[in-house]
OpenMM code with the backbone's topology and positions (N, CA, C; nanometers):
from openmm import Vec3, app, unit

residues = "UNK UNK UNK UNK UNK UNK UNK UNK UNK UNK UNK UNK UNK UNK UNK UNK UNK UNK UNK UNK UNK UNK UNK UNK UNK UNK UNK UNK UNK UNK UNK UNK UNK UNK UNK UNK UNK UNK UNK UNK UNK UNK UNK UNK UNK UNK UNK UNK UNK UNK UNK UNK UNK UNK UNK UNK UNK UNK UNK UNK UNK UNK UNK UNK UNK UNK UNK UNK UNK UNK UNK UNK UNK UNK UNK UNK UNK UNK UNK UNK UNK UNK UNK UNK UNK UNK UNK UNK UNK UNK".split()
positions = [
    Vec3(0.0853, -0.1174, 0.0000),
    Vec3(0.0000, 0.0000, 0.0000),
    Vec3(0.0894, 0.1230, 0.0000),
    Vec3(0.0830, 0.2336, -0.1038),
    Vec3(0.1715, 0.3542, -0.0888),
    Vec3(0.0701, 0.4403, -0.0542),
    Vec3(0.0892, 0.5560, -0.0057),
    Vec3(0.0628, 0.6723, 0.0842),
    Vec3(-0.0662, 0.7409, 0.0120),
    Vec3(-0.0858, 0.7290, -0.1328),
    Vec3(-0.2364, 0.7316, -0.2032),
    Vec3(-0.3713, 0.6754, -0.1672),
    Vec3(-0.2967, 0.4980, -0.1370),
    Vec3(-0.4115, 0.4547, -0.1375),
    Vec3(-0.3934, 0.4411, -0.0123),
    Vec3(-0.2917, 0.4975, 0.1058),
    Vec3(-0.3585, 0.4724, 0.2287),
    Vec3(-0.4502, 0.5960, 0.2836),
    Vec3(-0.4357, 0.6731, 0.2144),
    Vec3(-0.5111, 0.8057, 0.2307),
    Vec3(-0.6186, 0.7693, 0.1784),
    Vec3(-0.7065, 0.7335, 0.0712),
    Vec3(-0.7983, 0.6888, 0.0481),
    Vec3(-0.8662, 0.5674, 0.1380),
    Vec3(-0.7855, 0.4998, 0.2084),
    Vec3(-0.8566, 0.3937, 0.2588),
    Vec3(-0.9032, 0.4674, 0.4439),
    Vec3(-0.8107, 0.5372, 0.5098),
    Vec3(-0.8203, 0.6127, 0.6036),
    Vec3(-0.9342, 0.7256, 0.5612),
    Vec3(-0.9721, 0.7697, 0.4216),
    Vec3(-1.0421, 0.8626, 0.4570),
    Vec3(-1.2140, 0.8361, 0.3907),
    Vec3(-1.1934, 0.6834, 0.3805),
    Vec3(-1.3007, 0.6172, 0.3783),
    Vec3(-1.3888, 0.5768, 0.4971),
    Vec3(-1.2484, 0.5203, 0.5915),
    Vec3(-1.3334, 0.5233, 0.7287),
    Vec3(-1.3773, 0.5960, 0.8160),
    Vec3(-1.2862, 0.7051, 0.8039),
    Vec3(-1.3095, 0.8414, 0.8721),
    Vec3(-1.4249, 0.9331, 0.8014),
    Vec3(-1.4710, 0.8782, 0.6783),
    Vec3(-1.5472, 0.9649, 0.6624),
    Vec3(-1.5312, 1.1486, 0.5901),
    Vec3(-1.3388, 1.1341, 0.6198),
    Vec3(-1.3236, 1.3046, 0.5909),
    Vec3(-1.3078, 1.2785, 0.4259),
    Vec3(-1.2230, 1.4155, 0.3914),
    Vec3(-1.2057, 1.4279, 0.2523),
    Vec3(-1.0665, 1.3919, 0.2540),
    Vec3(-1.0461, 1.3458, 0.1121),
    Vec3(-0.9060, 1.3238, 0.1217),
    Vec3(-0.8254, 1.4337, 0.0944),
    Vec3(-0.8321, 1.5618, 0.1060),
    Vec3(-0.7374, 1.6442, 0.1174),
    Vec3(-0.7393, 1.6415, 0.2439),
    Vec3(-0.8078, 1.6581, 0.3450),
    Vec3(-0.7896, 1.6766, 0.4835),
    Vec3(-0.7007, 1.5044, 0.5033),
    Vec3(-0.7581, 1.4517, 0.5053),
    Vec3(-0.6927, 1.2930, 0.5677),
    Vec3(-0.5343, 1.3129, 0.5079),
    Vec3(-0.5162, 1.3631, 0.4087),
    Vec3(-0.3440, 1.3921, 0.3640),
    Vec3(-0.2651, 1.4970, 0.4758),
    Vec3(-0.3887, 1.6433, 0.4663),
    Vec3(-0.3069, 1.6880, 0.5859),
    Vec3(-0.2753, 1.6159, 0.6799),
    Vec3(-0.3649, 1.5674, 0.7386),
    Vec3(-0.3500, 1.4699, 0.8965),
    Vec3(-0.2586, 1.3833, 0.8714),
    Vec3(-0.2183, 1.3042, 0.7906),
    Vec3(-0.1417, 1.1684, 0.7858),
    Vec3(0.0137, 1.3284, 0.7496),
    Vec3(0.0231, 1.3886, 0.7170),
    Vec3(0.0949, 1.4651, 0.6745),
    Vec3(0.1576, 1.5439, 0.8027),
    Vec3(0.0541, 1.5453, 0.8768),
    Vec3(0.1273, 1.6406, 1.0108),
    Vec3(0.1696, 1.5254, 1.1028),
    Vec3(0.1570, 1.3927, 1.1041),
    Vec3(0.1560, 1.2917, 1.1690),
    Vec3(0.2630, 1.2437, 1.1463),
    Vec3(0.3349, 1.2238, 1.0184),
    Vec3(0.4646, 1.1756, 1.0401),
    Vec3(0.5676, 1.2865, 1.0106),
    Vec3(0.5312, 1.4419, 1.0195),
    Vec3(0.6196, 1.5121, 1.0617),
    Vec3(0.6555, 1.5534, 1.2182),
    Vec3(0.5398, 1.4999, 1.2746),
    Vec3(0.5377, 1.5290, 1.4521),
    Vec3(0.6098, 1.3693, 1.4894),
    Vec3(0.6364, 1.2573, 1.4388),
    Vec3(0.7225, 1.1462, 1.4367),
    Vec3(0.8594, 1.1994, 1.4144),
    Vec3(0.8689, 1.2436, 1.2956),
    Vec3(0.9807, 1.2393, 1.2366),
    Vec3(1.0660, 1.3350, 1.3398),
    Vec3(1.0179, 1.4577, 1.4037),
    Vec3(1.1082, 1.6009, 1.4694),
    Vec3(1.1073, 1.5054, 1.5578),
    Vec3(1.0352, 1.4772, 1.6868),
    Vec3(1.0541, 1.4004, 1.7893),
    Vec3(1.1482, 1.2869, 1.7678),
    Vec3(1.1859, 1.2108, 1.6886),
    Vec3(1.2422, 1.0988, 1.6773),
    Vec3(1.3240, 1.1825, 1.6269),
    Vec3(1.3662, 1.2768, 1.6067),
    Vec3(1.5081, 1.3502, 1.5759),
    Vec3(1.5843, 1.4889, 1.7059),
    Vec3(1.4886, 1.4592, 1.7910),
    Vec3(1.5071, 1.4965, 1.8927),
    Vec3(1.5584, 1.4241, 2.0018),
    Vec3(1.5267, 1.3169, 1.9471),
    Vec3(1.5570, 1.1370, 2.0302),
    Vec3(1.4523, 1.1665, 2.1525),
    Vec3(1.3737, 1.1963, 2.1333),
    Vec3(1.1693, 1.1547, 2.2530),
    Vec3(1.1808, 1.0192, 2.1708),
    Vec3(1.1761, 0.9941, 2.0437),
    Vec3(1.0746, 0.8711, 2.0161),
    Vec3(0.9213, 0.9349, 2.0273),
    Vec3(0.8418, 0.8226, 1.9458),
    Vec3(0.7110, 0.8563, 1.9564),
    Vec3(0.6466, 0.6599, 1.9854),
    Vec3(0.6098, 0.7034, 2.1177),
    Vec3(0.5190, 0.5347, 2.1353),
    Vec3(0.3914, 0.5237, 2.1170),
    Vec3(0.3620, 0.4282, 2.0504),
    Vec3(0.2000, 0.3982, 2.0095),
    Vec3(0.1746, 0.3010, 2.1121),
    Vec3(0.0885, 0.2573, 2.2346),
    Vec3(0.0836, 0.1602, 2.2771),
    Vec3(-0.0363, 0.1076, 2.1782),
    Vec3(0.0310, -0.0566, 2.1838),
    Vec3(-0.0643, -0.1449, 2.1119),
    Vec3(0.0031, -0.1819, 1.9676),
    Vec3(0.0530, -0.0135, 1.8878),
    Vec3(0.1005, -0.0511, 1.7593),
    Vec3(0.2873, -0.0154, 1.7655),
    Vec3(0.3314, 0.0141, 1.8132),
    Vec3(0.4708, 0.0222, 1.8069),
    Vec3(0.5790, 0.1025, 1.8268),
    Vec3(0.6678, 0.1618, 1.8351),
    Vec3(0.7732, 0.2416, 1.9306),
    Vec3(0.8639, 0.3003, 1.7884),
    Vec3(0.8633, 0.4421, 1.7454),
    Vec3(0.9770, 0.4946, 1.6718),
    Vec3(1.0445, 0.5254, 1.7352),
    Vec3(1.1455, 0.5375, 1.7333),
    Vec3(1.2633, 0.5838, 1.8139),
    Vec3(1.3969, 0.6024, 1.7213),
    Vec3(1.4891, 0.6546, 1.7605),
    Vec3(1.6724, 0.6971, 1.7148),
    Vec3(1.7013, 0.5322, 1.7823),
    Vec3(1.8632, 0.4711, 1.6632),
    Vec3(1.9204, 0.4039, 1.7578),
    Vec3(2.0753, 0.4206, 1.7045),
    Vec3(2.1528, 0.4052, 1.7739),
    Vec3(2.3005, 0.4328, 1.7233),
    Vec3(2.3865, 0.3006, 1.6554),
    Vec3(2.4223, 0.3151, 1.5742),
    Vec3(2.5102, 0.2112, 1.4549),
    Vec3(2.6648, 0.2451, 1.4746),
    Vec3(2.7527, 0.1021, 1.5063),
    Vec3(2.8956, 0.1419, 1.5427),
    Vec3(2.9325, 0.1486, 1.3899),
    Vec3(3.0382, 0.2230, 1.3815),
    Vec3(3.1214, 0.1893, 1.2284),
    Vec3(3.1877, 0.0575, 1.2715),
    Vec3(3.1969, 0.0268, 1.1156),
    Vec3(3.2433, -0.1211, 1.0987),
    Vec3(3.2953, -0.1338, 0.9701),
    Vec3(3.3722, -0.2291, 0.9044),
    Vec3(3.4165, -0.2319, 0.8039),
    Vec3(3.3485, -0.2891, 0.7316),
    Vec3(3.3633, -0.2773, 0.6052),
    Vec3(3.2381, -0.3661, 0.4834),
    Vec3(3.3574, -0.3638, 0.3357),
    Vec3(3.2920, -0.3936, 0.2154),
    Vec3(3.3620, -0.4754, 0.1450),
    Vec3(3.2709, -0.4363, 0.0165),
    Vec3(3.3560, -0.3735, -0.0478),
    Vec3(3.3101, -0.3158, -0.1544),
    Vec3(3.2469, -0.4045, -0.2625),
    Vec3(3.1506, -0.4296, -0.2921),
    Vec3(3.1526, -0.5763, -0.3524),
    Vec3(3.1669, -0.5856, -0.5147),
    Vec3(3.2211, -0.4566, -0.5603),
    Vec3(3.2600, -0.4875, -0.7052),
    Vec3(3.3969, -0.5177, -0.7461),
    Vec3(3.4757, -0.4514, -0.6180),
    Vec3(3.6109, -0.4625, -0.6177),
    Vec3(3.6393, -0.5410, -0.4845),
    Vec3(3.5675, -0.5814, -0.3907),
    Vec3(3.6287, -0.6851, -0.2692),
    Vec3(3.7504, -0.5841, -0.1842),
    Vec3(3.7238, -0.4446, -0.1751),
    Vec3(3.8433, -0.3614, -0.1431),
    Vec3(3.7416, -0.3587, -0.0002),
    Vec3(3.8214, -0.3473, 0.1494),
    Vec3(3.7337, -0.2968, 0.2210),
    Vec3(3.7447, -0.1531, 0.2548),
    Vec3(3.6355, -0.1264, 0.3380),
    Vec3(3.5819, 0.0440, 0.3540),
    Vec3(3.5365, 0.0617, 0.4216),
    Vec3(3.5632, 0.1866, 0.5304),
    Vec3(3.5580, 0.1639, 0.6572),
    Vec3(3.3686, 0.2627, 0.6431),
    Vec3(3.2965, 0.2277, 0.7334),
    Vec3(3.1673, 0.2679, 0.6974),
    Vec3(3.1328, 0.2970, 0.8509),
    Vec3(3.1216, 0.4563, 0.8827),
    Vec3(3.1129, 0.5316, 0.9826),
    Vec3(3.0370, 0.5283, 1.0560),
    Vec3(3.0287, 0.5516, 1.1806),
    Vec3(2.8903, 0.5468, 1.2841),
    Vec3(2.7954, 0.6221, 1.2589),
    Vec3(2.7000, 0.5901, 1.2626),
    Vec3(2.5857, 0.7018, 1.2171),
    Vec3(2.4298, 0.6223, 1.3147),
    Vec3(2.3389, 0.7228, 1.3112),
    Vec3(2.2344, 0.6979, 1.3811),
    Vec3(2.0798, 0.6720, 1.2871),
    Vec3(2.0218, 0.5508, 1.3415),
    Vec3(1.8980, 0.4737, 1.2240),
    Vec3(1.8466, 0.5201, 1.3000),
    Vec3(1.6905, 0.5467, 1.2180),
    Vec3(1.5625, 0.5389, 1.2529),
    Vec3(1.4857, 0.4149, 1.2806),
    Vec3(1.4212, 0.3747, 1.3780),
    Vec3(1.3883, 0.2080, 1.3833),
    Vec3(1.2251, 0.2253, 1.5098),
    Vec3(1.1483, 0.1657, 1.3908),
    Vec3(1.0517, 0.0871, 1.4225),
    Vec3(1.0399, -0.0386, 1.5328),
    Vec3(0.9685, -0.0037, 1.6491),
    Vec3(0.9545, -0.2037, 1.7204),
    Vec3(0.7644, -0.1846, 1.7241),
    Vec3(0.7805, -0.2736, 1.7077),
    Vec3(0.6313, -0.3094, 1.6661),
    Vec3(0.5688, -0.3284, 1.7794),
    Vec3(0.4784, -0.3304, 1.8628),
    Vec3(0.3947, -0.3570, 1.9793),
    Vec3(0.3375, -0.5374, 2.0021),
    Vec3(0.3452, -0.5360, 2.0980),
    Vec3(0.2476, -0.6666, 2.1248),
    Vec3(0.1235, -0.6644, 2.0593),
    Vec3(0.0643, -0.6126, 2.0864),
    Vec3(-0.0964, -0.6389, 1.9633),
    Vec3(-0.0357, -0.6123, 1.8159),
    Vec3(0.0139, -0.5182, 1.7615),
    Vec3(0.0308, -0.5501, 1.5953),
    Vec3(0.1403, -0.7047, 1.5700),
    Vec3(0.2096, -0.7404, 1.6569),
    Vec3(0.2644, -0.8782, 1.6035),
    Vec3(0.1011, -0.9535, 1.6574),
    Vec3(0.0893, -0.9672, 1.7561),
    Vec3(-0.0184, -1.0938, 1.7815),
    Vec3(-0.1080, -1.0692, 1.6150),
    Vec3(-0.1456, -0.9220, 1.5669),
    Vec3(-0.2520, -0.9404, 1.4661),
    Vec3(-0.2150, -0.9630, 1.3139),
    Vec3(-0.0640, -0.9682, 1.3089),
    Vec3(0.0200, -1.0687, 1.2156),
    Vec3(0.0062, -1.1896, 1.2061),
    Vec3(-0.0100, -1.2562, 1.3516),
    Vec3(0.0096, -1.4026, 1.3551),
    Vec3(-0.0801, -1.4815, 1.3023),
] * unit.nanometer
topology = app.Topology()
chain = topology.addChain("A")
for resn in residues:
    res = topology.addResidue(resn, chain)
    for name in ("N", "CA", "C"):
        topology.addAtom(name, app.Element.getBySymbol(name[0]), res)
């Protein structure tokens, strides 16, 4: 599902228009995104935990030439999913 048709399917149930349901899904993962770049994280109980996490540098291996390269610490964005959205996977 890309961000079209989840706006259409959210603004089916909700009832709004889909220009509004874009704003909303629109201010929603920019109020994720600053907070999780603030390192708050944003927790959903039920559906899952964004948060910052830190990556050591490590070496890796160029794989056209097999030369290695040293590949710097830097900080991911990472998803954990909640107890109810895995149970409603299963």
């Amino acid at each position: 599902m890309n961000k079209a048709e989840l706006i259409e399917a959210v603004s089916k149930v909700t009832e709004m228009t889909k220009a509004d349901t874009e704003r909303a899904l629109d201010a929603v993962i920019d109020v994720v995104s600053k907070n999780i770049k603030k390192k708050d994280g944003v927790k959903l109980v039920g559906f899952g935990t964004f948060s910052v996490s830190p990556r050591k540098a490590r070496v890796g291996r160029n794989p056209q030439t097999g030369e290695e390269i040293q590949i710097p610490a830097r900080k991911v964005p990472v998803f954990r999913p909640g107890k109810e959205l895995k149970d409603s996977v299963r």
